[in-house]
BAROTI-903438 format. One record per residue (C-alpha): residue number from 1; residue in three letters; x, y, z. Coordinates in steps of 0.2 Angstrom, whole numbers, plus 2048, in hexadecimal, padded with zeros to 3 digits. Each point is the difference from the previous one (the first is absolute). Last residue first. Layout:
  resi  resn    X    Y    Z
   NUM   ala    X    Y    Z
...
//
This chain:
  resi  resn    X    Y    Z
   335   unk  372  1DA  BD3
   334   unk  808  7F0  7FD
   333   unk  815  7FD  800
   332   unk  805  7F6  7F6
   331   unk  80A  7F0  808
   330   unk  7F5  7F2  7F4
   329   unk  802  808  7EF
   328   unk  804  7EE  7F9
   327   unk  80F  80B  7F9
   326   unk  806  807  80F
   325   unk  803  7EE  805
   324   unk  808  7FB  7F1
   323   unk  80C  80C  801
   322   unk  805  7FB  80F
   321   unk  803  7F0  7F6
   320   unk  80D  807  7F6
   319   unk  807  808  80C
   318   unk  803  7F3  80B
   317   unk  80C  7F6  7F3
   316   unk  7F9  7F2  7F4
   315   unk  811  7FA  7FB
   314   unk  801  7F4  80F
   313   unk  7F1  7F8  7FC
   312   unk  802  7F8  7EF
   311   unk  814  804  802
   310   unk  7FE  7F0  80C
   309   unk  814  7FD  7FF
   308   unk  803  7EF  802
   307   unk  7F9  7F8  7F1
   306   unk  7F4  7F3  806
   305   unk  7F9  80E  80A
   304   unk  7FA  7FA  812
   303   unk  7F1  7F4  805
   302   unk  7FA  800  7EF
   301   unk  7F2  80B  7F7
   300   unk  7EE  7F8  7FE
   299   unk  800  7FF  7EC
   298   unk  813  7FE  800
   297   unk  80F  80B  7F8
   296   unk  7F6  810  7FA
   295   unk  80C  809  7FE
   294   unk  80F  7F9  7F8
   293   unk  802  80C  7F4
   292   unk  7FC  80F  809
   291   unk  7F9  80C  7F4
   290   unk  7F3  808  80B
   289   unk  800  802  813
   288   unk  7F3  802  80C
   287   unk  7F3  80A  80A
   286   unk  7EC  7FE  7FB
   285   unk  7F5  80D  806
   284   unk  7EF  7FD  805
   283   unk  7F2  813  7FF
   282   unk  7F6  7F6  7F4
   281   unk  7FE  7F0  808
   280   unk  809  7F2  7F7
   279   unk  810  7F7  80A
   278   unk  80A  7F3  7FA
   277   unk  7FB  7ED  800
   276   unk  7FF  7FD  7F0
   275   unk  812  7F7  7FA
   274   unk  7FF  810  7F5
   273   unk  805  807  812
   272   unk  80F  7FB  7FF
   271   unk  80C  7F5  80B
   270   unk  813  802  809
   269   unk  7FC  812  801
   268   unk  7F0  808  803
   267   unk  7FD  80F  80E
   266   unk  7ED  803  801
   265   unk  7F9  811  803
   264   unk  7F0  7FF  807
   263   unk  7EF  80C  801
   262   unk  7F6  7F6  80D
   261   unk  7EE  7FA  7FA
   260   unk  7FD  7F2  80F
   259   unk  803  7F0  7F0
   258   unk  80E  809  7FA
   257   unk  809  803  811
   256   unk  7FF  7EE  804
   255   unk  807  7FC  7F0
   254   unk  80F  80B  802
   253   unk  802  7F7  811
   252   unk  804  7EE  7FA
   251   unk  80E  804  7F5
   250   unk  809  809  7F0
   249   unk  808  80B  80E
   248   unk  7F6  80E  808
   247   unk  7FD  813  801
   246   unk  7EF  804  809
   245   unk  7F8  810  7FE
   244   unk  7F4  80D  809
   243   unk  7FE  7F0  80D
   242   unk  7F3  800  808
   241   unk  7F8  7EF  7F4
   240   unk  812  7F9  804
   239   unk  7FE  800  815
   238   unk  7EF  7F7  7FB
   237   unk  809  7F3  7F5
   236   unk  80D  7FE  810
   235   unk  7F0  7FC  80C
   234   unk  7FA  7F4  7F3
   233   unk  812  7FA  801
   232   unk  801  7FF  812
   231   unk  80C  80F  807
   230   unk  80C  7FD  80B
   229   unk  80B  7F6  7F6
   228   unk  806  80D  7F5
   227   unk  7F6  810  805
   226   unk  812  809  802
   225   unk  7FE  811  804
   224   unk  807  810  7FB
   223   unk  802  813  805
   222   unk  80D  80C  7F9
   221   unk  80E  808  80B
   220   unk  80F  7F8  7F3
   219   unk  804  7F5  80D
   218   unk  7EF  7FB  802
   217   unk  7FF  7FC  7EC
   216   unk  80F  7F6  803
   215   unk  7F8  7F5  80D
   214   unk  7F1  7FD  7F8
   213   unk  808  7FA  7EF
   212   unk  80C  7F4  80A
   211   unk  7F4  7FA  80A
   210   unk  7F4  7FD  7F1
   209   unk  80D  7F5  7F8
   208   unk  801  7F8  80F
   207   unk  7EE  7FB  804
   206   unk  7FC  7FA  7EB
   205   unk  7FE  7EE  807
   204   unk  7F4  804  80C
   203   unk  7F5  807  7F2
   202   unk  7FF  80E  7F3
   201   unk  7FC  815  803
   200   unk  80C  80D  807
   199   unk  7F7  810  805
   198   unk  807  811  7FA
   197   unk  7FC  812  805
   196   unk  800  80F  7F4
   195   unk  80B  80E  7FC
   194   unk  812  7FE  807
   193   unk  800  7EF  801
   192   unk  7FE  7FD  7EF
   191   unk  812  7FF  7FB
   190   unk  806  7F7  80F
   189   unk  7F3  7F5  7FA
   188   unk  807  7FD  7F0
   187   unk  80F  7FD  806
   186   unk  7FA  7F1  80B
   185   unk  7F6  7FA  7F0
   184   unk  811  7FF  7F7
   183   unk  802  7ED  7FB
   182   unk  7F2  7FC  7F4
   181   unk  7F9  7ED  805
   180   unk  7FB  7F6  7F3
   179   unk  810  7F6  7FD
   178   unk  7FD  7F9  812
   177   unk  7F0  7F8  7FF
   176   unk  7F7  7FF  80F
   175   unk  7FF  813  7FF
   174   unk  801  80F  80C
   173   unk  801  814  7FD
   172   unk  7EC  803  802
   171   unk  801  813  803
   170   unk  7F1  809  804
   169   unk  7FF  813  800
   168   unk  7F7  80A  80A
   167   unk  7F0  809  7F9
   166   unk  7F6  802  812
   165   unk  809  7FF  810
   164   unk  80E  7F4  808
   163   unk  802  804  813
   162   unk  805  7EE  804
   161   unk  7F0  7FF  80A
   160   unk  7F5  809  7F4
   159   unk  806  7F3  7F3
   158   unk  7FD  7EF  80D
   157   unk  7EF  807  804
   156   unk  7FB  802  7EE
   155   unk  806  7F0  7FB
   154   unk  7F6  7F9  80E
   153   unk  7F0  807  7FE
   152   unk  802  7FD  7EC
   151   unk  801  7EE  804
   150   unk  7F1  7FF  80D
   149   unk  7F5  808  7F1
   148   unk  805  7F3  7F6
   147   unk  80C  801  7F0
   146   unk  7F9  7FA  7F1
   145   unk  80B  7FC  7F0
   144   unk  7FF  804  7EE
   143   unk  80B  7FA  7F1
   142   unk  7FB  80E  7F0
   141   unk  7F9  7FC  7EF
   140   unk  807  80B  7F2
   139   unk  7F3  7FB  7F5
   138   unk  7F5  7F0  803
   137   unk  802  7F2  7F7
   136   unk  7F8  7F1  804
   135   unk  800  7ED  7FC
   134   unk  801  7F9  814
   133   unk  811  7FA  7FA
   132   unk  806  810  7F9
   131   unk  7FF  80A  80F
   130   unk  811  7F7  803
   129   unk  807  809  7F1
   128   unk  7F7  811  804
   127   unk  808  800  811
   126   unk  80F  7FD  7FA
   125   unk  803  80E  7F5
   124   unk  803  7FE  7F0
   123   unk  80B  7F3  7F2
   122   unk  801  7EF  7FE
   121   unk  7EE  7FC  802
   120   unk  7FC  7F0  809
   119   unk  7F5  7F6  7F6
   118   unk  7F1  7F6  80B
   117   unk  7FF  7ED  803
   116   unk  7EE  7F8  807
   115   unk  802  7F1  807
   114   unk  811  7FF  808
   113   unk  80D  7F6  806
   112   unk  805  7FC  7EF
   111   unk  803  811  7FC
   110   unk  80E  805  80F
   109   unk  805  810  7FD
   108   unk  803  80A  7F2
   107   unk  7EE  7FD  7F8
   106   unk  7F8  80A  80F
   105   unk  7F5  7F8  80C
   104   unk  7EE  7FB  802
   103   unk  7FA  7F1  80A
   102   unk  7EE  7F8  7FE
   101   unk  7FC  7F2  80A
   100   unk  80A  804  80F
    99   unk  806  7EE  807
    98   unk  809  807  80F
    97   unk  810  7F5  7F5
    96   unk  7FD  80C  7F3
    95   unk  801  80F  807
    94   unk  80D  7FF  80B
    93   unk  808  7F7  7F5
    92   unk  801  810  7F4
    91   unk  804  80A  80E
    90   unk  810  7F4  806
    89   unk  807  802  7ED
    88   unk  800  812  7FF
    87   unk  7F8  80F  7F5
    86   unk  7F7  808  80C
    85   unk  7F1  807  7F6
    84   unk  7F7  7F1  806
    83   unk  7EC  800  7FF
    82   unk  7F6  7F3  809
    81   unk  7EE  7FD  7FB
    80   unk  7F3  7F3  806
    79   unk  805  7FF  811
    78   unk  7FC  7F3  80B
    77   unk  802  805  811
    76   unk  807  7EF  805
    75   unk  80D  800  7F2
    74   unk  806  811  806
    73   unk  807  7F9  811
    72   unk  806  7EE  7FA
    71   unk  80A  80D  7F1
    70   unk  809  808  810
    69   unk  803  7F0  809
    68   unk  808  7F9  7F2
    67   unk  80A  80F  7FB
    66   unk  806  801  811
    65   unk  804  7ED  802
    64   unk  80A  803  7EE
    63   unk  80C  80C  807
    62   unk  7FE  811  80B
    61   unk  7F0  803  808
    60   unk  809  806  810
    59   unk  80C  808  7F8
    58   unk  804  805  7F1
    57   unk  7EF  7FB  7F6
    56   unk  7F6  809  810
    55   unk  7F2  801  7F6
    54   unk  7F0  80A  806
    53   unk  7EE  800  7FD
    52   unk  7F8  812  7FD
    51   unk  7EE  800  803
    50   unk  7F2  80A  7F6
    49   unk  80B  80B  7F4
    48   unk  7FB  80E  7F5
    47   unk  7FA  80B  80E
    46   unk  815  800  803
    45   unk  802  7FD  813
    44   unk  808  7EF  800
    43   unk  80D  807  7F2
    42   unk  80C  809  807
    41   unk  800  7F6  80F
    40   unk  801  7F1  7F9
    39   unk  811  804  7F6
    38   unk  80C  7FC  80F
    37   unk  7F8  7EE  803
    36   unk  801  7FC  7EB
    35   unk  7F1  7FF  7F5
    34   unk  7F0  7F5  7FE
    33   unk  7F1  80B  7FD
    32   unk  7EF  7FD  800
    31   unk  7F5  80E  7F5
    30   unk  7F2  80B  801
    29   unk  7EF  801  7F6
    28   unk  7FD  7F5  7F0
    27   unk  807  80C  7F2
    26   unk  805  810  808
    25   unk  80A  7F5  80C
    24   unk  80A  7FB  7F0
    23   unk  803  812  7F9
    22   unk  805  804  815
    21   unk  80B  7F2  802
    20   unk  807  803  7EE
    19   unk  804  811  806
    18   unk  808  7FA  810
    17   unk  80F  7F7  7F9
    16   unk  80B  80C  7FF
    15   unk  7FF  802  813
    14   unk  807  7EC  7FD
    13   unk  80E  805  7F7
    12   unk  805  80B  80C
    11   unk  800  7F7  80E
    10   unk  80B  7F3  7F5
     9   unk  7F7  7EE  7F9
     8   unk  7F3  7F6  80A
     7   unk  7F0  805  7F6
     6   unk  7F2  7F3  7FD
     5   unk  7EE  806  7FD
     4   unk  7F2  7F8  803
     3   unk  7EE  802  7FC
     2   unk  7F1  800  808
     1   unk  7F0  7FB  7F7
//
């Protein structure tokens, strides 16, 4: 029996997701997936997974006609299990209108669209709450991905060709939510120039704010590239697994350097990571402030700070997480 498991939430969300695909593989062999066009690739490789179908829900498969044609397409494979950690609407009818006998989701979403309904713990990490609906536990689960052997060709060419060595220093200074973003990753590269090189990590989107970070390391006679928009993101995940650490916003790239083993140092602010989505390798540093009042202010962190001031972020200054780095052990020099 193959089952399916829908996931059309963030990047990130769905890299969390790939514990219950290997709990649930581990049961009746591997697993369809529907997920959104910019996640497949992370996921199409996964020995968990054997075929990845994609939703465009914002733009080509956008609307009810979408959904339809989408729920047509599973109903002919006849799946007998769909799980939905996505809490959304357009999953659960998905789902149901596809016809799939047995549907499990979480009690917080949308019950009567389900057959089977599992509790979704308050607290904890996320990957042991959506590893709740297959019935498991497994401690300290990790997300995994698989690069191809083609991918870490190309990573590998594209480092030795911007003259980036081993134990650099990735930086992932974008976010689509802009509360999330901590302002001085410019001058923490200045900082860093001086002892190790630095690669810029994030997508198309992310393109200036690594120009500005490349530009001011070269003026401070370091050496830095962007890999935004020129990297694909299994290529990126690659770039991260180098890496000797990666310091990131509460977004998409922390996860990718939890599921390749990267020690990270994640820079919180608008959100918390009792939300459950922080970082938990041994080596992982947490940067953030405490005693803010109006911290945490949404569960995914607004656009720009309700308030005006973004002290969440803004108070966080570049030594403090320099001295995250050194913490993670990361730039020590081996013997």
């Amino acid at each position: 029996m193959t089952s399916l498991v829908i996931q059309t939430a963030f990047l990130g969300d769905v890299v969390l997701t790939t514990p219950l695909l290997e709990a649930l593989a581990a049961r009746h062999g591997p697993v369809d997936v529907v997920t959104t066009p910019a996640a497949a690739p992370l996921i199409e490789t996964h020995p968990a997974v054997r075929r990845v179908i994609p939703y465009d829900k914002k733009g080509r498969d956008r609307g009810l006609g979408g959904l339809y044609r989408l729920a047509r397409a599973l109903r002919a494979e006849r799946y007998e299990c769909a799980y939905l950690p996505h809490r959304s609407l357009r999953t659960a009818l998905a789902a149901w209108l596809a016809r799939i006998p047995r549907r499990v989701g979480f009690d917080d979403g949308w019950r009567s669209l389900y057959t089977d309904v599992r509790g979704r713990a308050k607290q904890g990490h996320e990957i042991d709450r959506v590893l709740a609906l297959a019935g498991v536990a497994m401690h300290r689960a990790r997300p995994a991905l698989h690069v191809t052997l083609a991918d870490r060709a190309a990573t590998e060419g594209f480092l030795r060709e911007h003259g980036i060595r081993e134990r650099f220093v990735a930086l992932a200074p974008g976010s689509i939510w802009g509360s999330k973003r901590w302002p001085y990753y410019r001058e923490l590269a200045e900082r860093l120039a001086g002892r190790v090189e630095i690669l810029v990590v994030g997508g198309p989107e992310d393109a200036g704010l690594a120009a500005e970070i490349t530009a001011a390391v070269a003026r401070s006679g370091g050496r830095a590239v962007s890999g935004c928009g020129r990297l694909t993101v299994r290529q990126a995940a690659e770039a991260i697994r180098r890496a000797a650490v990666l310091v990131t916003n509460d977004s998409a790239p922390l996860h990718l350097a939890q599921a390749v083993d990267t020690p990270t140092v994640a820079i919180f602010g608008s959100t918390v990571p009792s939300f459950g989505f922080g970082p938990r390798g041994p080596r992982d540093q947490v940067v953030e402030v405490d005693g803010l009042p109006c911290r945490p202010c949404s569960a995914h962190g607004p656009p720009s700070c309700p308030l005006g001031h973004h002290l969440c972020m803004k108070s966080l200054s570049v030594q403090d997480v320099l001295h995250a780095i050194e913490e993670t052990g990361a730039l020590r020099r081996r013997d």
